[in-house]
N, C-alpha and C positions, 0 to 999 in steps of 0.2 A: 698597837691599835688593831681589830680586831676587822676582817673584812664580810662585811654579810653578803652573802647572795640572796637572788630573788627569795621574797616570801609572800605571805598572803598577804592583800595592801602594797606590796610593791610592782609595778605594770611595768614588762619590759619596755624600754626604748624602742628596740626593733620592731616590736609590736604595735608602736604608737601610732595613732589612724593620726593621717595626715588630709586633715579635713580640707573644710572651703573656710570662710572668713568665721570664725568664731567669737569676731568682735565686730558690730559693727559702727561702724566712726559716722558722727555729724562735727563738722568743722564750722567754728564762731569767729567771726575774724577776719583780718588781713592783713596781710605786710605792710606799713605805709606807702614802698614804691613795689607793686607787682611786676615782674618784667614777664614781656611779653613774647609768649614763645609757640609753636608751633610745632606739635610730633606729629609727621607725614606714618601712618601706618607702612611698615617696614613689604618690602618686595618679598617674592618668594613664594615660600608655604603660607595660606590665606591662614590655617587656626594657628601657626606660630607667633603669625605677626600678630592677630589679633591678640592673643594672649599675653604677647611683651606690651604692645601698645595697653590695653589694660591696667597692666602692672604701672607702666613709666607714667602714664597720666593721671592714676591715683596718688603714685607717691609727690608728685608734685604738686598736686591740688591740695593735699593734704597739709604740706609745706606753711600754706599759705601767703608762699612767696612769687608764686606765680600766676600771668592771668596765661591760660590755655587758649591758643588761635584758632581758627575752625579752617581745616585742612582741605575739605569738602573742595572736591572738581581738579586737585592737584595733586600729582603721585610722583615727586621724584624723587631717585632712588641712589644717585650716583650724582656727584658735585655738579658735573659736565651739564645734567638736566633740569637745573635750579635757574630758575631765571628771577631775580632778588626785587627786581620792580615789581613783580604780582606779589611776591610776599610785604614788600616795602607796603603798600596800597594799603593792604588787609593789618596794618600795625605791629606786625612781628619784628621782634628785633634779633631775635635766635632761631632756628631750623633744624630740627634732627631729622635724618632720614638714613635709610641702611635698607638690607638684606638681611635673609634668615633661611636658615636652609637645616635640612637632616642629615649628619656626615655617614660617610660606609660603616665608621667603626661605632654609630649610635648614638653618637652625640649630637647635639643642638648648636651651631653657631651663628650666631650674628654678628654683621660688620654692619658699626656704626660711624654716623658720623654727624659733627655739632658744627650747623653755619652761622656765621656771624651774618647778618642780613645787613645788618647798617654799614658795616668796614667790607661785604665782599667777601670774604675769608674765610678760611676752615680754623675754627676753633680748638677740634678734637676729633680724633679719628682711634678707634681700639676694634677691634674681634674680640668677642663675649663668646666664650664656649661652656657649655654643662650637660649632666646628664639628660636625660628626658624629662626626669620624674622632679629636674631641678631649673625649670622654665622662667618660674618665675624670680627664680635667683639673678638670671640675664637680664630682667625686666628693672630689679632691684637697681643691679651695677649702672648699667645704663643712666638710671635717675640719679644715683650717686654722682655720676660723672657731668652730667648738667649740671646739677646742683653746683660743684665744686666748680664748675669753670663761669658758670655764672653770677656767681654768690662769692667766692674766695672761701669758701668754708668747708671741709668736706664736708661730704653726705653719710649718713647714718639707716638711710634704707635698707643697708643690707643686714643691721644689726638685727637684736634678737631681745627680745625683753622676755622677764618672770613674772609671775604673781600665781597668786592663790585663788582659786574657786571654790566658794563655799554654796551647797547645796542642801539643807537643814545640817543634818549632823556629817555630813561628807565632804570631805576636805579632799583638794586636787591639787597641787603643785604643778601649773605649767610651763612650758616653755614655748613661745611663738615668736614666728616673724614679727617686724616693728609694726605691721599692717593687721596684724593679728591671724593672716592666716599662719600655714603649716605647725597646727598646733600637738605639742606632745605633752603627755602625762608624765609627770617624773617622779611622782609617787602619787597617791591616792591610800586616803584613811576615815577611818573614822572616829579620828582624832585631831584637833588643831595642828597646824602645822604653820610656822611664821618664820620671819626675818631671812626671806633668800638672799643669797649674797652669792655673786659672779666671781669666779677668777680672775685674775688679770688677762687670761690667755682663754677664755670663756670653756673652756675646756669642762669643770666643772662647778657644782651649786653645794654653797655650804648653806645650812636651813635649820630650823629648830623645829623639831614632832615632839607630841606628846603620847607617844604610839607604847610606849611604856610606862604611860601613869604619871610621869614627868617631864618636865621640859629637858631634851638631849639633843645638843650640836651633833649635826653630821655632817660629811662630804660625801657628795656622790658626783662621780663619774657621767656626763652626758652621754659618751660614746659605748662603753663597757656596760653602764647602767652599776656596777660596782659600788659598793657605799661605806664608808669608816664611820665609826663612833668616835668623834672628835674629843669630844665632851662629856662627862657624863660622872657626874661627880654629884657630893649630895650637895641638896637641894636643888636651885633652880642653873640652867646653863643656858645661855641665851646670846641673842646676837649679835652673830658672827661675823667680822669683816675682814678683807684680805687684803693683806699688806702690797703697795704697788709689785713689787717681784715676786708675790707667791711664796716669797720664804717664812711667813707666819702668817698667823689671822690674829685679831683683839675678838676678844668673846668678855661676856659678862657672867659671870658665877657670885651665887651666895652661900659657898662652901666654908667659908670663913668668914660668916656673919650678916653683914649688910652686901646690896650689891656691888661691885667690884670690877676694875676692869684685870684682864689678865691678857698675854703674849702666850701664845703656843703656835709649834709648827703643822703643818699641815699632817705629819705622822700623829700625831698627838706627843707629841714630846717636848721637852723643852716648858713646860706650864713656868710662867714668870708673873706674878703680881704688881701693877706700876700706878694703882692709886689705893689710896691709903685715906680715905675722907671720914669713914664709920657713917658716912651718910648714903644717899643711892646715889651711883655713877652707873650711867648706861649709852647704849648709844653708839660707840666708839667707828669712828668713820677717820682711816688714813687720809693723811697730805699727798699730794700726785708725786712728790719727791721723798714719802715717804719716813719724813722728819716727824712728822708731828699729829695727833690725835685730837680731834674736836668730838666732843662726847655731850651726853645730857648730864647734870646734877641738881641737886637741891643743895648742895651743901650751903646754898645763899638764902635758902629759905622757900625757895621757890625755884620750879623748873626752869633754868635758865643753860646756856650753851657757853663752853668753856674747852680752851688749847692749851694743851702740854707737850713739852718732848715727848716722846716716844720712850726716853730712857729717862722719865724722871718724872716725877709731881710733882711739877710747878706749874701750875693750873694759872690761866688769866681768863675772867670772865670778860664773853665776850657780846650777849646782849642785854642789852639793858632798859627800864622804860616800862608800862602796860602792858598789861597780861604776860601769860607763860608762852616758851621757848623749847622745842625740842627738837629728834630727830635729824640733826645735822649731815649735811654731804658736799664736800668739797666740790666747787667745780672744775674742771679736769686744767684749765690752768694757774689753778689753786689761789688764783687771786678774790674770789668768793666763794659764798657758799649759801647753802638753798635751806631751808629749815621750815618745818610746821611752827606757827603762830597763833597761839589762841587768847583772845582777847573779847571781854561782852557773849562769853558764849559759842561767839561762832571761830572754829579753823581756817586758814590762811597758809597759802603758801607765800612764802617772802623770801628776797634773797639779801643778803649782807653782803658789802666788798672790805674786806682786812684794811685797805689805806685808811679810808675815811668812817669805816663804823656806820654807812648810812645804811639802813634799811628801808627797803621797797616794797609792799605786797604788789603782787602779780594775780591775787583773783580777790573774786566777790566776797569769799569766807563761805562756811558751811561748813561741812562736815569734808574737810581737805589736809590730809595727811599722808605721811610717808613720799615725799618728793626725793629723786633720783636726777641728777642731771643725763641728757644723751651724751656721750664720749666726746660729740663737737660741742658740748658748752649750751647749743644756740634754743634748744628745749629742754622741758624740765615734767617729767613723767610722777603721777600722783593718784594715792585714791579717794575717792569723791561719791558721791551720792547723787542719783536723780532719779526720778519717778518710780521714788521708796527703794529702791535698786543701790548696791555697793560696784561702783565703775571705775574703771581707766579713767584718766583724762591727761589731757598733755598742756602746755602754756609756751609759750615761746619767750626765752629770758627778758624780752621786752615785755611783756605781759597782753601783744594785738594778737596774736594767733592761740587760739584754743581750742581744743579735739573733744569731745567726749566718745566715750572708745566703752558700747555694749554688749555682755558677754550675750552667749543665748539664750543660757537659763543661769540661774545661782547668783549670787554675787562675788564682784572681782574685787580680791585686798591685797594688801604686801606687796605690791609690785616693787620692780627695780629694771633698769634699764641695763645692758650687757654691753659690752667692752665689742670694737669696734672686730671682725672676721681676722 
């Protein structure tokens, strides 16, 4: 496999401007039970605190899981200074409160800590440390770690999602925080560029460009900025996904005819062929255990969602019913899976669960495609259309919480949601 360096269209990583929010989010919805909590802005450095304070109150609004308490006239900073009757009053049932300071050696720490209002109690207590230039990463953790001690779920704020920005004929491959800031370019063309697809170890993005006339898989490196030609054989190669341990990906090639799914390892070696329909299979999205393949086909007549081993093609269709089926992604405890649905016209995201076969949609329809679950299951990342605009939007697996998430200029496609730090 061959390795390219930087070229014209490819924007180093090191170089990638680390903006302010380049999406910005209106949230629809809400949890059925909000619980109610209260971040006391952290002691200390005043623009540190505010800055994390910021960060932890965004991501939990956003959540839609929680109602935010109004802190206003109360500052404390150390368990000892909590006095639970005034917060008891004001409806809080949780209390974060900490310090935040500039170490000798240039780093950021903050010491947190999560009260239980109703039992009395320290729920959670950690030191967040990071760069300078890595603030609002502390901000992230923090929200993680309520989330998880309040919810039982981990939290997904520190993750990192993909997608594509299209700008007329300029295509941009991103990568941003889940909130959409610290945004970076991971290639830039003036050619389509589709299907990102995460590592297991987020390390790095395999993707299809058309940057030579045709559709070619590559992998590139987030950190190096590094890139392989994965793929690239005749006709079309297309996408690419990664096997739970990174020891293959399934890619889609019509080098031998109709579409096809195929096994290769991440050097490009190893090419294996494991469906055989003479019809199009596409799609190919691993089991979390890594068994099994849920892919798009017609070979029913119609775009429909179908699992097979891994080492064999013995295909079982698996939705059935009105309208067409595509797109498939296991959810990361592999007992469903999330799929565009189109029906009457309009797209739909909907989820299946394996036991029972029942299907749910989760939005209104419209132009709603390519859904990704978050690594905890509990959202489901997609793209969508409003006000004539190609957007983000997120859905919460019960379908009450919903984001839409605006780029600044261009429209956003292809997204997909990355694997947890």
């Amino acid at each position: 496999m061959r390795v390219l360096q930087s070229i014209v269209g490819l924007l180093l990583l090191a170089q990638a401007s680390m903006v302010g929010a380049v999406l910005s989010i209106e949230i629809i919805g809400a949890g059925e039970h909000q619980i109610p909590v209260a971040i006391v802005p952290f002691g200390g450095d005043d623009k540190l605190a505010q800055s994390i304070n910021e960060v932890v109150t965004g991501d939990l609004q956003r959540s839609g899981l929680f109602r935010l308490v109004d802190p206003t006239g109360k500052s404390p900073h150390e368990p000892a200074e909590v006095s639970y009757p005034d917060w008891q009053v004001r409806g809080a049932e949780a209390l974060a409160i900490g310090t935040v300071a500039a170490q000798p050696n240039g780093r950021i720490e903050a010491r947190f800590r999560l009260m239980d209002v109703v039992k009395q109690t320290e729920l959670a207590g950690q030191a967040v440390s990071a760069s300078e230039d890595q603030i609002r990463a502390i901000g992230h953790r923090i929200a993680d770690l309520i989330y998880e001690k309040l919810t039982g779920d981990k939290g997904v704020f520190s993750t990192r999602i993909a997608y594509v920005n299209r700008q007329g004929k300029s295509f941009r491959l991103i990568v941003a925080d889940s909130d959409g800031h610290n945004e970076q370019t991971v290639l830039a063309h003036n050619e389509p560029i589709m299907s990102p697809a995460w590592s297991p170890d987020g390390s790095h993005l395999a993707y299809v460009s058309f940057e030579t006339g045709h559709a070619v898989v590559y992998v590139q490196s987030l950190y190096t900025n590094q890139r392989m030609v994965l793929a690239d054989f005749r006709g079309s190669n297309s996408a690419p996904a990664w096997s739970p341990d990174g020891k293959q990906l399934a890619v889609v090639l019509t080098r031998d005819g109709s579409s096809q799914l195929y096994l290769i390892r991440p050097d490009g070696s190893g090419l294996r062929r494991v469906t055989f329909s003479g019809t199009i299979d596409t799609e190919p999205n691993f089991s979390p255990d890594g068994q099994y393949l849920l892919f798009t086909s017609d070979r029913g007549g119609s775009a429909q969602i179908y699992r097979m081993p891994v080492d064999g093609d013995l295909a079982e269709r698996m939705t059935f019913g009105e309208g067409t089926n595509f797109s498939p992604r296991y959810s990361p405890d592999g007992k469903s899976f999330v799929f565009a649905h189109l029906n009457n016209g309009g797209f739909y995201v909907a989820v299946q669960d394996f036991q029972a076969g029942q299907r749910s949609l989760l939005t209104e329809g419209g132009w709603e495609k390519k859904p990704s679950f978050a690594p905890n299951g509990k959202l489901i990342l997609f793209a969508s259309e409003a006000r004539g605009r190609g957007i983000l939007a997120t859905v919460s697996s019960d379908g009450r919480v919903k984001q839409h998430m605006f780029t600044q200029s261009g429209d956003a496609r292809e997204p997909t949601w990355g694997p947890y730090p």
